[in-house]
C-alpha positions in Angstrom: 112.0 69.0 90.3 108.4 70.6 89.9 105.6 68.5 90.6 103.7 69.1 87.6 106.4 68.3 85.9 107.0 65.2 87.6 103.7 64.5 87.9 103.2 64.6 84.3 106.2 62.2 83.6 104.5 59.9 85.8 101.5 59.7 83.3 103.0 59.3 80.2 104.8 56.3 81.6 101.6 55.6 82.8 100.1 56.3 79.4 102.5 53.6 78.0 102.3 51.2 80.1 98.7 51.6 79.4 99.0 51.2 75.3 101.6 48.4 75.8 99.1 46.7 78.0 96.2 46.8 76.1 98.1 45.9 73.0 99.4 42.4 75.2 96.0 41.9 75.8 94.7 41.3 72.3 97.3 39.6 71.3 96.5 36.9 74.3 92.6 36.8 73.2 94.0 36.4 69.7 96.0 33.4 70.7 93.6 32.2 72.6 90.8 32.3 70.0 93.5 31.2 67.5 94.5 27.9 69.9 90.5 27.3 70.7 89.5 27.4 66.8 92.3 25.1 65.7 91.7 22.4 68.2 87.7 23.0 67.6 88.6 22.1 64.0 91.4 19.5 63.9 89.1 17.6 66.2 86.2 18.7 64.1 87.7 16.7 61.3 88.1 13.1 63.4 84.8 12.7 63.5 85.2 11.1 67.0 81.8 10.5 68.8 81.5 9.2 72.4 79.5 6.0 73.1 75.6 6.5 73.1 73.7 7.3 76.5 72.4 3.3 76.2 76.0 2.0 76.1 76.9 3.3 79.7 73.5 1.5 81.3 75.4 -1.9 80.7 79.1 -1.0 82.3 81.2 -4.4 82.7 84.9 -4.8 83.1 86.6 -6.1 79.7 83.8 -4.0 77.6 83.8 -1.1 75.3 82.3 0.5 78.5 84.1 0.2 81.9 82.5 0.9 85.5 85.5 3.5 85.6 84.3 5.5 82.4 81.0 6.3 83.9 82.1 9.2 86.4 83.9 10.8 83.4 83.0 9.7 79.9 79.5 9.4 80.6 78.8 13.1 81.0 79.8 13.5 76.9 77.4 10.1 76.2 76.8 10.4 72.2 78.5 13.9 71.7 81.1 14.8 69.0 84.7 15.4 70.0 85.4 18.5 69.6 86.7 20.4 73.1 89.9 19.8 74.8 88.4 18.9 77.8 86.5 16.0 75.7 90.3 14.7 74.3 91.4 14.9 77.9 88.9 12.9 78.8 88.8 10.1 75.8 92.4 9.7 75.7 92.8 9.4 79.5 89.5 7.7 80.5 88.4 5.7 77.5 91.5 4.6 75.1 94.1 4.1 77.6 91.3 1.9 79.6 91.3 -0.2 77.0 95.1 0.0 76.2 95.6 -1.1 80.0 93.5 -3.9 79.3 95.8 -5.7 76.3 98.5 -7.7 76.9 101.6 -6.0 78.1 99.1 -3.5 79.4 98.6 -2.0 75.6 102.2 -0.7 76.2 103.7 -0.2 72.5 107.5 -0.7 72.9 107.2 -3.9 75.0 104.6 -5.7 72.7 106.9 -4.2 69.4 109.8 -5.7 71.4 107.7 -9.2 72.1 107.0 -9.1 68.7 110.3 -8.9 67.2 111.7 -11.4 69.3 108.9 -13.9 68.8 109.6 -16.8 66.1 108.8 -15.4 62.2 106.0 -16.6 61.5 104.5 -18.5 64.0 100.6 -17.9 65.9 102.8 -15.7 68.8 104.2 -13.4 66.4 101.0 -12.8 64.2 98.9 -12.6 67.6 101.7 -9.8 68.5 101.7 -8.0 64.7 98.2 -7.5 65.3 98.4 -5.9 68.8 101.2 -4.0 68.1 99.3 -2.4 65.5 96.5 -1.9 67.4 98.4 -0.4 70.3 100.2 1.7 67.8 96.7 3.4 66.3 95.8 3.5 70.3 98.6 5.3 71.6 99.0 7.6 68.5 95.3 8.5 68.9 95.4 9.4 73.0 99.3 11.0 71.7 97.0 13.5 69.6 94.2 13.7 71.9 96.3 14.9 74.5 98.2 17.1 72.0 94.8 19.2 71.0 93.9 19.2 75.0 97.3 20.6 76.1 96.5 23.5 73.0 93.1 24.3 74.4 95.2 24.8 78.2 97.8 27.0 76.4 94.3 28.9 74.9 92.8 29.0 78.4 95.8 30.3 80.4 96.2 32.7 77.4 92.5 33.8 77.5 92.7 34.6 81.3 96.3 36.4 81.0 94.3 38.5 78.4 91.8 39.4 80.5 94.6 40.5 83.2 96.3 42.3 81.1 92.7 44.5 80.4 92.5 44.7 83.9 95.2 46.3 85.0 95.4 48.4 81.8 91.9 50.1 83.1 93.6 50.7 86.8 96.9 52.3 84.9 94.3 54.4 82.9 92.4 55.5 86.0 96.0 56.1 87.8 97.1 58.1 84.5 94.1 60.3 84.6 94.5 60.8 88.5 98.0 62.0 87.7 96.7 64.3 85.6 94.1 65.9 87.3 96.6 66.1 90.1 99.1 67.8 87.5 96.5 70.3 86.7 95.6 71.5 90.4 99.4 71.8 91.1 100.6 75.0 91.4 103.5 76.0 88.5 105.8 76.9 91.3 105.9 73.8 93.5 108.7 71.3 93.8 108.6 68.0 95.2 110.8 68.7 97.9 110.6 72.0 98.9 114.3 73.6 99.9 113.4 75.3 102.8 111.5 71.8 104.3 115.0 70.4 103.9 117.0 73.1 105.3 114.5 73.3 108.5 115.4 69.2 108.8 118.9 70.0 108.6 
């Protein structure tokens, strides 16, 4: 085969890979942007604010605020809800403290359990009506929370892939226009394996 030839080959697959990579890449930013705005909103619409600044100055164990919460929650004190890294950390650092904290460790299916074998009726089974609905509404909550924080990951790693994708795009375009300028200086005439090379190795 002549080398121009093949060397011109070379970039159009080169070419291709370049428009098929570039095409991947905005459709990753797209998702990404896509999975970021949709969490942003959907929290957005919860209206979930962290406890004030003033709330973490009085920490005790068995309060709305823990000694445990300061390291994590304390660094969103009084702001709106609205990143996945914020659901991360209020479902995993401030509701399931407090779910830990109930009876049966706030665990849903053993206090909906307790409660339906309790007598109808009596104070055990209205104490355990009321914490199974408040570990229902608990677990639900941090359920969703986690939900709109595992999103925003999917919108990260597809943010980052998108960026890759650019990447290496550029360094196919640069090889492409290497090939080209290669296929220019090659003579008409030259083959990649020239036959009197091979019959001097025979």
């Amino acid at each position: 085969m002549r080398r121009k030839v093949f060397d011109l080959l070379a970039s159009a697959g080169g070419a291709v890979m370049v428009v098929v990579l570039v095409v991947a890449g905005a459709l990753l930013m797209w998702g990404a942007s896509f999975a970021n705005n949709e969490v942003h909103n959907q929290l957005a619409k919860q209206e979930i604010f962290f406890p004030p600044k003033s709330a973490f100055e009085h920490a005790k164990p068995g309060t709305e605020i823990t000694p445990s919460m300061i390291p994590t929650v304390s660094q969103y004190a009084g702001q709106q809800l609205l990143t996945g890294q914020q659901a991360e950390v209020y479902a995993n650092d401030f509701i399931a403290v407090h779910l830990s904290e109930m009876p049966y460790h706030g665990v849903y299916a053993v206090i909906s359990t307790k409660a339906r074998e309790a007598a109808p009726g009596s104070p055990q089974a209205k104490e355990l009506a009321s914490l199974e609905q408040t570990s229902f509404q608990g677990t639900t909550l941090r359920g969703l929370l986690l939900e709109a924080y595992a999103f925003s990951v999917f919108g990260e790693i597809a943010f980052w892939a998108g960026i890759a994708a650019f990447v290496l795009a550029f360094v196919m375009a640069v090889l492409v226009g290497l090939g080209l300028w290669h296929a220019r200086r090659t003579p008409d005439t030259e083959e990649i394996l020239e036959p009197h090379r091979v019959l001097a190795q025979v």
